[in-house]
C-alpha positions in Angstrom: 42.2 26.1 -40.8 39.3 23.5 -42.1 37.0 24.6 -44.7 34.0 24.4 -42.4 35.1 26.4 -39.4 36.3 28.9 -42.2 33.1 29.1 -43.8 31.4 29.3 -40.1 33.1 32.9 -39.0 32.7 33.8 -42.0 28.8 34.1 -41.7 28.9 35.0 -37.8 30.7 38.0 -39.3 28.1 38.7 -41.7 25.1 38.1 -40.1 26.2 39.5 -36.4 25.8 43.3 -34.9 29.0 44.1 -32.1 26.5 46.8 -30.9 23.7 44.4 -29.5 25.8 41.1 -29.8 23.2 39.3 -31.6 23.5 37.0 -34.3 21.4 35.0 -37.1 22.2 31.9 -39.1 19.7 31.7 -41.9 19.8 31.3 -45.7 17.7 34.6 -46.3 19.6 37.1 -45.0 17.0 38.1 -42.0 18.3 39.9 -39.4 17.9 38.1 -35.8 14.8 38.1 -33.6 15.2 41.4 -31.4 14.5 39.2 -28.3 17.2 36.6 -29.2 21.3 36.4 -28.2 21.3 33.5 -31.3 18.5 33.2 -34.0 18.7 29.4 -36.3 16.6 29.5 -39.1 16.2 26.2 -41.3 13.4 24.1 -42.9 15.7 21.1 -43.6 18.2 21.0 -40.6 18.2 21.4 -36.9 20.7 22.3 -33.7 22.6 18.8 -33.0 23.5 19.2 -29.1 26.8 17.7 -27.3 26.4 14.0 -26.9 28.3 11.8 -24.8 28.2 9.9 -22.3 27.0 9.7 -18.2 30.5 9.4 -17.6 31.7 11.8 -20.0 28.6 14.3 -18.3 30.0 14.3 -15.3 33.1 14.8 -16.1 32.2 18.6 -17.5 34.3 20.8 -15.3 32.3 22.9 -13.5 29.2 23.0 -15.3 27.0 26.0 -15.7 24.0 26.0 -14.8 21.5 25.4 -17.1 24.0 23.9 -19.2 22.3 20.9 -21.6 23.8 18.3 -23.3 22.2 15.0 -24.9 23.5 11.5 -22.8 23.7 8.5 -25.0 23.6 5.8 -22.4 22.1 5.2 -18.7 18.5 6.8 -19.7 19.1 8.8 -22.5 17.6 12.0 -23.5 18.7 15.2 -22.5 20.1 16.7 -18.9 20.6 20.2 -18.4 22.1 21.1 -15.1 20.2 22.5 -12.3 22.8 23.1 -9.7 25.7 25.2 -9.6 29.0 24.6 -11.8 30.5 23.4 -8.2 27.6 21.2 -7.3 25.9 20.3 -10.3 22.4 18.7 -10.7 21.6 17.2 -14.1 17.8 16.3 -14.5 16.1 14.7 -17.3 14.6 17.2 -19.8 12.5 14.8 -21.4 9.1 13.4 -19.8 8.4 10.2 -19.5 5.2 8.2 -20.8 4.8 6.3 -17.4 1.8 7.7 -15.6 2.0 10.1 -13.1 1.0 12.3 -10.2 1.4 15.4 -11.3 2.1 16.4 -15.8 6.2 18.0 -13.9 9.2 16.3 -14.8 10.6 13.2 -12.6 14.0 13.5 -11.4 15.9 9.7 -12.3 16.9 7.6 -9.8 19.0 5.1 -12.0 21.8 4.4 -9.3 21.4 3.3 -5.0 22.2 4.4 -2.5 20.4 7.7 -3.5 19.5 10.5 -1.2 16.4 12.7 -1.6 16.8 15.9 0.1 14.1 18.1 -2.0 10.9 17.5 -2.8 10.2 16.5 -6.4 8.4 13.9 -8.4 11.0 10.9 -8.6 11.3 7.8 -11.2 13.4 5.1 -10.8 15.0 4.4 -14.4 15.8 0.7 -14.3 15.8 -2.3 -11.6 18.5 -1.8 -9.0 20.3 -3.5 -6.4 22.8 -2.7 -3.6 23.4 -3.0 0.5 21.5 0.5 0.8 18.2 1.5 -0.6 16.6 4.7 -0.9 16.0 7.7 1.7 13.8 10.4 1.8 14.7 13.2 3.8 11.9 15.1 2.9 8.1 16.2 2.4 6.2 16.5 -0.4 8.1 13.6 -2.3 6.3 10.9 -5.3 8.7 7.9 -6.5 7.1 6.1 -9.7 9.1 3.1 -9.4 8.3 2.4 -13.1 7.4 -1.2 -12.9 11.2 -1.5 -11.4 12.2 -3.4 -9.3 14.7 -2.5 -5.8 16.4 -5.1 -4.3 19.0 -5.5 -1.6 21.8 -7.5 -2.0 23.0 -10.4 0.4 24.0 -8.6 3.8 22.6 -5.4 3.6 21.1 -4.5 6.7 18.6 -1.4 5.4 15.7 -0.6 4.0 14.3 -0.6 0.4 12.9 3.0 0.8 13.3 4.8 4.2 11.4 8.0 4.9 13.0 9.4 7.9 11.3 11.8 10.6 7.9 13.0 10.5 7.8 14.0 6.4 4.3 14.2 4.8 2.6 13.5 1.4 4.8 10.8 0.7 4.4 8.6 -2.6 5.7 5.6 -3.8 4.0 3.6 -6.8 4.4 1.3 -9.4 7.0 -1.2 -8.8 8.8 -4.1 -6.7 10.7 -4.0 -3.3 12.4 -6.9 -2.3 15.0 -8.6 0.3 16.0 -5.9 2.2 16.9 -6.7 5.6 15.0 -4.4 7.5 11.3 -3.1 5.9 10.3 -3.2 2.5 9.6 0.4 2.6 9.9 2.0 6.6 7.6 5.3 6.6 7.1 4.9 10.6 6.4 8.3 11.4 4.6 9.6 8.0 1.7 11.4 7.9 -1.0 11.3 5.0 1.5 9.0 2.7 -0.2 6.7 0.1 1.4 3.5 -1.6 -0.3 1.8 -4.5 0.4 -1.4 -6.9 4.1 -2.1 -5.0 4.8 -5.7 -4.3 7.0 -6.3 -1.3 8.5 -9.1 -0.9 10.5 -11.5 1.1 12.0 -8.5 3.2 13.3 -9.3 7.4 10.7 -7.0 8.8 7.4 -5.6 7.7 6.7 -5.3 3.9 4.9 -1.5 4.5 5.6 0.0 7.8 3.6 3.5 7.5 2.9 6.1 10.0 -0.5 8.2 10.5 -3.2 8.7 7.8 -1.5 6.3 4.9 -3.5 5.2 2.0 -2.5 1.8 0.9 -4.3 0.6 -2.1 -3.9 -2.4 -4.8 -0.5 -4.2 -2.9 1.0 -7.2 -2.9 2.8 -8.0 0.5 5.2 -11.7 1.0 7.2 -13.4 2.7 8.0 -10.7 4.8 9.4 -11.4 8.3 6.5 -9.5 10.6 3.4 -8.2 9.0 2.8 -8.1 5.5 1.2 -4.1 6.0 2.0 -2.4 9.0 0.0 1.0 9.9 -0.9 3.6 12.6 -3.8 5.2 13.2 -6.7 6.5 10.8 -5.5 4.6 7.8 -7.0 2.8 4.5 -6.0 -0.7 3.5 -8.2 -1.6 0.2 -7.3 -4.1 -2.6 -4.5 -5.8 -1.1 -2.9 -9.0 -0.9 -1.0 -10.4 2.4 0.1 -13.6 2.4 2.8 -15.8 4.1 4.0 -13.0 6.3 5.8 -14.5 9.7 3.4 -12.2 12.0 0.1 -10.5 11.0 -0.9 -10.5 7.2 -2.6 -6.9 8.0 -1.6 -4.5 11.5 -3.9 -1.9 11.5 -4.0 0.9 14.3 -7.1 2.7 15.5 -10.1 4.2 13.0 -8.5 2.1 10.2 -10.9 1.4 7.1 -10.0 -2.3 6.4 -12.0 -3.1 2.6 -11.3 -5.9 -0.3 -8.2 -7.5 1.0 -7.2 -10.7 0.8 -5.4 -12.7 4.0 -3.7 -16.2 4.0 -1.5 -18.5 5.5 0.0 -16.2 7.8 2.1 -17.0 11.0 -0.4 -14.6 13.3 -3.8 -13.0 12.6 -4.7 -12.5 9.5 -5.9 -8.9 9.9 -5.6 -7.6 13.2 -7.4 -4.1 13.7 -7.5 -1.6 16.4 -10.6 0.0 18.4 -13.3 2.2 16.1 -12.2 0.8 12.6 -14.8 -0.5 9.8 -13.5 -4.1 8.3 -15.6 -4.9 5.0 -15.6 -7.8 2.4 -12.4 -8.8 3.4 -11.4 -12.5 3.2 -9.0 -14.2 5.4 -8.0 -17.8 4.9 -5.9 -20.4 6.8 -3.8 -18.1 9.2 -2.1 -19.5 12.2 -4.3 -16.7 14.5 -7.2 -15.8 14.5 -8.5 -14.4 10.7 -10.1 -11.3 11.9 -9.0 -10.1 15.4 -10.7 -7.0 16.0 -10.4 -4.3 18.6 -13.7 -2.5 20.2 -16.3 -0.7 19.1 -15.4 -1.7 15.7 -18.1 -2.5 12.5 -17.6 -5.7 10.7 -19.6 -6.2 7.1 -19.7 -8.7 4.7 -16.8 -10.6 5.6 -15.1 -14.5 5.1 -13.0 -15.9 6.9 -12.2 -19.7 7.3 -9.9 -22.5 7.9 -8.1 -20.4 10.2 -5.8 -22.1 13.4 -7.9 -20.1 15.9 -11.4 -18.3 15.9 -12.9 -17.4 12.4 -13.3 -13.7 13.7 -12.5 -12.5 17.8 -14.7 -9.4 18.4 -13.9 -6.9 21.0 -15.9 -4.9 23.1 -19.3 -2.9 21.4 -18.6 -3.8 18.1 -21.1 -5.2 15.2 -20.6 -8.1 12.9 -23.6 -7.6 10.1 -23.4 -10.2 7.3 -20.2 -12.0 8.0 -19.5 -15.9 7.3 -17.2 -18.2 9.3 -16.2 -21.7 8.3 -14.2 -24.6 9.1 -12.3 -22.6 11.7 -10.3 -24.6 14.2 -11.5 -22.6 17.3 -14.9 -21.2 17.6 -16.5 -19.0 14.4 -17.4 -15.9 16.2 -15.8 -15.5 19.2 -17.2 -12.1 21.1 -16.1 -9.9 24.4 -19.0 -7.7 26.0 -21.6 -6.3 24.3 -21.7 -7.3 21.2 -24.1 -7.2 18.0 -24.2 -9.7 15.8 -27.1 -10.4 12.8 -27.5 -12.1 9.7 -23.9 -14.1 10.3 -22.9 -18.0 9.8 -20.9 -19.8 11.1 -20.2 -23.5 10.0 -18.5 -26.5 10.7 -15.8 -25.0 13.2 -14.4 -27.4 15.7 -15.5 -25.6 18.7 -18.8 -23.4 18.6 -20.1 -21.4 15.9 -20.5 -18.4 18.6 -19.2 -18.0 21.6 -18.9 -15.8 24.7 -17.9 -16.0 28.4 -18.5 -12.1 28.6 -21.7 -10.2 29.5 -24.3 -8.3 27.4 -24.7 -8.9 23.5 -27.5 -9.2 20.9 -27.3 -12.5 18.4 -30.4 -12.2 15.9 -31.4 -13.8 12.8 -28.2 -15.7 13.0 -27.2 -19.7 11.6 -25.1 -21.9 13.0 -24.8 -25.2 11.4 -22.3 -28.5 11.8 -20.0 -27.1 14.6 -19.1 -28.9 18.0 -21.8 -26.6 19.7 -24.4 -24.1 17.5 -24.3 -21.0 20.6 -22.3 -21.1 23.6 -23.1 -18.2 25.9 -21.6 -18.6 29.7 -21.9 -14.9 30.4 -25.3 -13.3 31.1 -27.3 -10.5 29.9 -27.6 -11.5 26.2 -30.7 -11.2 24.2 -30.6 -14.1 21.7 -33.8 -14.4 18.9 -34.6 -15.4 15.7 -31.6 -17.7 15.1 -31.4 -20.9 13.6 -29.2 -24.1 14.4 -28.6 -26.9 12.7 -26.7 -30.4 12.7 -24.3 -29.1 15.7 -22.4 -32.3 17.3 -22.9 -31.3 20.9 -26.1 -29.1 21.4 -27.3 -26.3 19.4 -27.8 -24.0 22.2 -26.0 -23.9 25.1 -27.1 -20.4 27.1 -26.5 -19.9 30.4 -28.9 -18.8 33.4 -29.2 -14.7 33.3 -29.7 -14.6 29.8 -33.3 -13.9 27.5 -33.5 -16.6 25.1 -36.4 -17.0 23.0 -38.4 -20.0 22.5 -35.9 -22.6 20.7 -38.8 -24.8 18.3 -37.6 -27.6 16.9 -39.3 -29.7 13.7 -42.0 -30.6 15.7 -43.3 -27.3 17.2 -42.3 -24.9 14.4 -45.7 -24.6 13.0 -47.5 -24.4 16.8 -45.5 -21.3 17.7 -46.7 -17.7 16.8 -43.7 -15.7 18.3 -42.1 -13.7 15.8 -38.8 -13.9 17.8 -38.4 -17.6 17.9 -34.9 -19.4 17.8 -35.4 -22.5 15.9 -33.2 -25.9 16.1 -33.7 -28.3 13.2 
């Protein structure tokens, strides 16, 4: 027998009770802590776990639970088991210093395909690749993808992340997602789900494909094969980035709040919003649509768009446009169905007319349009149009149909002979 086990029995024997099976190692002869099985006392030393490898790990026969053990490679730190020996669960005892949701510990992801059956706080370990991506069979579930990146490899025919069913308070954060055949991440049928500072990119379908009530905040969407951001109804879009996506840059469904985005050179619209949604300072540049086409009774502030293959911004039915700009658009600048409101807009130097309409009943006030083919173009009746201005239009600066009230236009020469505080004025 070696010295050191020798010595080892020799002071379990002297320092341990048979009658309570408890036992102290110390070098001052105090008996163990009455509430402890094993009591180590030292100011010089400590308890060195097991270490070994991942491999090694899980290679443990049937592990108890709550077993711990220190892994050496594949995110190290220490795992204790929180299965059962015959379906073990190792989990990371040690936090991590990324931000988080919630101050619990994240369960590692550091291998895909990976399943998530349970809800938890998740973090992916490293940057991973495979034909199959991640799914989420749950509620209740946050992955902080740790400025990782997921990517598919050539011929998978999946998803980065897949949430499947009608889960809820889904979370994903913090990383890349990129060339997966299908979505980026496909959360169809979600319900209050947020996603924040992901870039997906250069995926076959949408880059974020989200069901009801998602927040999507601070992303970065590419390259993708439909839209850049795909949502349903009563969603937030804020802070993001769509650009070069085959279809729409931005899909949002109905009630949507559309704020601080960014749009460009994409193969459709560059934000396309359904009915009773707000849209504000949101820029949309050079898409092959329209760069705002918006659904009805929707409210439109402080927007840009320009240099866009159709109209600047095609408003729907009973909706407002307060304070929004349009330029060099190769259709008309404000396009309008029935009923619309719009003041304090511009539109300038669009190939067709700076606002247009063929549909009854609307309000233009305090409005400029400047250097387009034709400054207003109203052919359907029942529109009130005052205070505007027009300037420099190639054709005519108003052309308004029989039916509607237009004020007095005055032009250079009778500006200063006209008292009517509603006055149009061409110059």
């Amino acid at each position: 027998m070696e010295t050191r086990y020798f010595y080892l029995i020799v002071i379990l024997l002297l320092f341990s009770n048979p009658g309570d099976s408890q036992v102290a190692i110390n070098n001052s002869a105090m008996p163990p802590n009455i509430s402890s099985v094993l009591d180590l006392t030292a100011t010089d030393k400590g308890l060195l776990i097991p270490r070994m490898t991942k491999v090694q790990r899980d290679g443990i026969m049937l592990p108890a639970n709550s077993l711990i053990i220190y892994q050496t490679d594949n995110s190290p730190g220490y795992y204790f088991n929180i299965g059962t020996p015959v379906l073990p669960k190792w989990k990371l005892l040690s936090s991590t210093d990324t931000p988080s949701l919630s101050s619990g510990y994240k369960i590692p992801i550091d291998t895909i395909p990976f399943v998530i059956n349970i809800p938890g706080s998740y973090i992916v370990t490293k940057n991973l690749s495979g034909l199959q991506g991640i799914d989420i069979n749950s509620s209740n579930v946050s992955i902080d993808l740790n400025f990782n990146t997921i990517s598919g490899l050539v011929s998978n025919n999946d998803s980065g992340i897949f949430v499947s069913g009608a889960q809820s308070q889904i979370t994903v954060y913090n990383g890349n997602i990129v060339n997966w055949a299908d979505e980026g991440i496909n959360a169809e049928y979600t319900t209050s789900s947020r996603f924040f500072n992901i870039i997906i990119k250069s995926n076959g379908n949408d880059g974020i494909f989200t069901g009801k009530n998602a927040v999507i905040s601070d992303c970065i969407a590419l390259n993708n094969g439909l839209d850049g951001i795909d949502t349903d109804s009563a969603s937030t879009i804020q802070h993001c980035l769509a650009s070069y996506n085959s279809n729409e840059g931005i899909d949002a469904g109905v009630g949507a709040n559309i704020s601080n985005n960014t749009t460009s050179l994409n193969g459709s619209h560059g934000i396309k919003a359904g009915t009773n949604s707000i849209l504000q300072a949101n820029n949309s540049y050079k898409n092959t649509g329209n760069g705002i086409y918006s659904g009805a009774n929707n409210n439109l502030f402080d927007n840009v768009s320009a240099e866009n293959t159709l109209s600047g911004f095609y408003l729907f039915n009973a909706s407002k446009s307060y304070n929004n700009n349009a330029r060099s658009n190769t259709n008309h600048g404000f396009e309008c169905g029935q009923d619309i409101d719009i003041k304090n807009c511009s539109s300038d130097s669009n190939l067709g007319s700076g606002f247009f309409s063929a549909f009854n009943g609307g309000k233009l006030e305090e409005n400029l349009s400047s250097d387009n083919n034709i400054g207003y173009n109203i052919s359907g009746t029942a529109w009130l149009l005052i205070k505007n201005s027009a300037s420099g239009n190639t054709v005519q600066d108003f052309t308004i149909g029989p039916g509607n009230m237009l004020a007095t236009i005055l032009t250079s020469a009778t500006l200063n002979s006209n008292t009517n505080p509603f006055v149009n004025i061409s110059y």
